[in-house]
N, C-alpha and C positions, 0 to 999 in steps of 0.2 A: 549462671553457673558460678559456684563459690568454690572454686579449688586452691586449694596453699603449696607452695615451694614445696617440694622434696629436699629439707634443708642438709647440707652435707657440713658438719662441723671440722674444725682443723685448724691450721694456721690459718689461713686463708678461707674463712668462712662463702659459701654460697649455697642459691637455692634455685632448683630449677622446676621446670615443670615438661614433661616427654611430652610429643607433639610428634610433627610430620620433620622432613628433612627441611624446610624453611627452619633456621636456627637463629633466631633473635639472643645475641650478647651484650648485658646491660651491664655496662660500668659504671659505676658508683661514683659520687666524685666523693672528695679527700674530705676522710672520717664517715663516711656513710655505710651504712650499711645492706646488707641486700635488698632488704626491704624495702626499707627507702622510707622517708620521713610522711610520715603520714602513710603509711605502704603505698607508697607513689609506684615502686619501680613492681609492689605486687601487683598493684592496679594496672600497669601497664602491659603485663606478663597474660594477664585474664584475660584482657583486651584483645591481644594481638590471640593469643592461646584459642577464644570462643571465637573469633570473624576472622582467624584465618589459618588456625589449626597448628600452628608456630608451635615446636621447641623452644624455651626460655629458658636460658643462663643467665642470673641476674649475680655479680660478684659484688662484696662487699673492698672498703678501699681504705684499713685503717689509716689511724692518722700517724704514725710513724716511718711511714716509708720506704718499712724492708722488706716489703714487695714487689715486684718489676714486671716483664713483658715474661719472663720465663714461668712463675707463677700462675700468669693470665691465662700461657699456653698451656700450662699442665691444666688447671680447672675444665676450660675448654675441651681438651683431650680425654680428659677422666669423664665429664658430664655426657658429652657424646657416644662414648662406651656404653656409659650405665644407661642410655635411652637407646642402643642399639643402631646408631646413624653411623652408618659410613663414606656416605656422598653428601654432606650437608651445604645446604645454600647458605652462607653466612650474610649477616644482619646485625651493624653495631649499635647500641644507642648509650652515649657515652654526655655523662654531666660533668661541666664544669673539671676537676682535675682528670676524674674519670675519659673526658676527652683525650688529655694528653698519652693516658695510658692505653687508650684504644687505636689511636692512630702509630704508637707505636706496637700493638699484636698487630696490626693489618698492614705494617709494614715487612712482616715476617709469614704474615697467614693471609690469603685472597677474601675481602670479605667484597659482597656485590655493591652494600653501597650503607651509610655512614648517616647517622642526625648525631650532629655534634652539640649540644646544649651549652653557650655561654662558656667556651673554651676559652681558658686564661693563655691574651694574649700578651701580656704585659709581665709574663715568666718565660724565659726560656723561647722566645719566637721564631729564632735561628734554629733549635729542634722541632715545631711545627713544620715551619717551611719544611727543614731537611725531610719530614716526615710523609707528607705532602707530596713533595717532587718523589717519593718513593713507593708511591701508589696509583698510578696515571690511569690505571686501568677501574676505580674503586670511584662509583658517586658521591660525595661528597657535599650534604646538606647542612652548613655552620646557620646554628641560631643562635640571635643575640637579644637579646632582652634591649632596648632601646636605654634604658638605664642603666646597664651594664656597663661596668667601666671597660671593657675589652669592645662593645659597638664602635664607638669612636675609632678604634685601631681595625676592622674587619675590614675598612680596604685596601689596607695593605694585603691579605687574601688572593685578592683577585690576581689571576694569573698564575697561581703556585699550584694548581691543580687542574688540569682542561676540564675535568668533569665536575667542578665545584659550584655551587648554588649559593649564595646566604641570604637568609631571611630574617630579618627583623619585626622584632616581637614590640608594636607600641604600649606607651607607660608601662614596663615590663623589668624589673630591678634582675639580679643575680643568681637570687632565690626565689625567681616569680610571687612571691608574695601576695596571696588571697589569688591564687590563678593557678591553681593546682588542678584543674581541670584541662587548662587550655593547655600547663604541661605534657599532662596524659597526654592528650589527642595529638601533639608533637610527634609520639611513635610511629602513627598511621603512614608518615611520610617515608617509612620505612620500604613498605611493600605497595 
């Protein structure tokens, strides 16, 4: 199946694609777009969308940073509407900065459970944590590219979430580099 975003332009550009109440939210990390480089995050949106009939919110994450968690929440709100979900399962999958801004909507909004991609721990680690300890009831899957410079700091992690997992991705840089497959397939640990 070849289906594309239903792109909604704005300030805060996103794309999504209607599906069942299972509600996959993709955050972008910082400068990306919804699509996603290589349309990684469309390719992921297809994926989840044909094997298992997912709603996909994929938000884009300029590189400016006059966006926040209120933004996130409006996107989320307005895309839910326009697919006609009222009871949505929520599903984050959040890259690199994109993680920091997803742990903070889920600390405001119930999502069932979380792939965190290469979460920069080496910025702001005391808003993780806080972010963390304010979600006890939310799975919580951190993947670290074993090259990543944030691997090295992922055990610190341990303990700041009962339902937290991490997995580590070998020979695997920041930007999975030539491994944009093995990215994709990262989402499945979604559902």
């Amino acid at each position: 199946m070849n289906v594309d975003f239903i792109r909604v332009a704005g300030d805060l550009e996103y794309g999504y694609l209607p599906g069942n109440e299972k509600v996959v939210f993709i955050k972008a990390g910082l400068g990306g777009n919804y699509t996603g480089y290589e349309n990684k995050y469309l390719r992921i949106a297809r994926n989840l969308h044909e094997k298992h009939g997912c709603t996909v919110i994929s938000v884009s994450n300029p590189n400016d940073n006059r966006f926040g968690v209120k933004d996130d929440r409006a996107v989320l709100s307005e895309a839910l509407r326009k697919c006609g979900i009222e009871n949505p399962e929520l599903y984050l999958f959040g890259n690199s900065n994109g993680c920091q801004k997803g742990l903070a909507l889920a600390a405001e909004i119930p999502f069932r459970r979380m792939v965190l991609v290469n979460m920069p721990l080496t910025i702001n680690f005391h808003k993780t944590k806080q972010f963390l300890s304010a979600i006890p009831e939310t799975e919580v899957i951190a993947v670290f590219g074993e090259r990543d410079i944030s691997f090295r700091y992922a055990v610190f992690l341990e303990g700041k979430s009962a339902r937290m997992k991490i997995v580590s991705v070998p020979d695997t840089d920041h930007k999975f580099t030539g491994k944009l497959s093995e990215f994709i397939d990262l989402s499945e640990m979604l559902l």
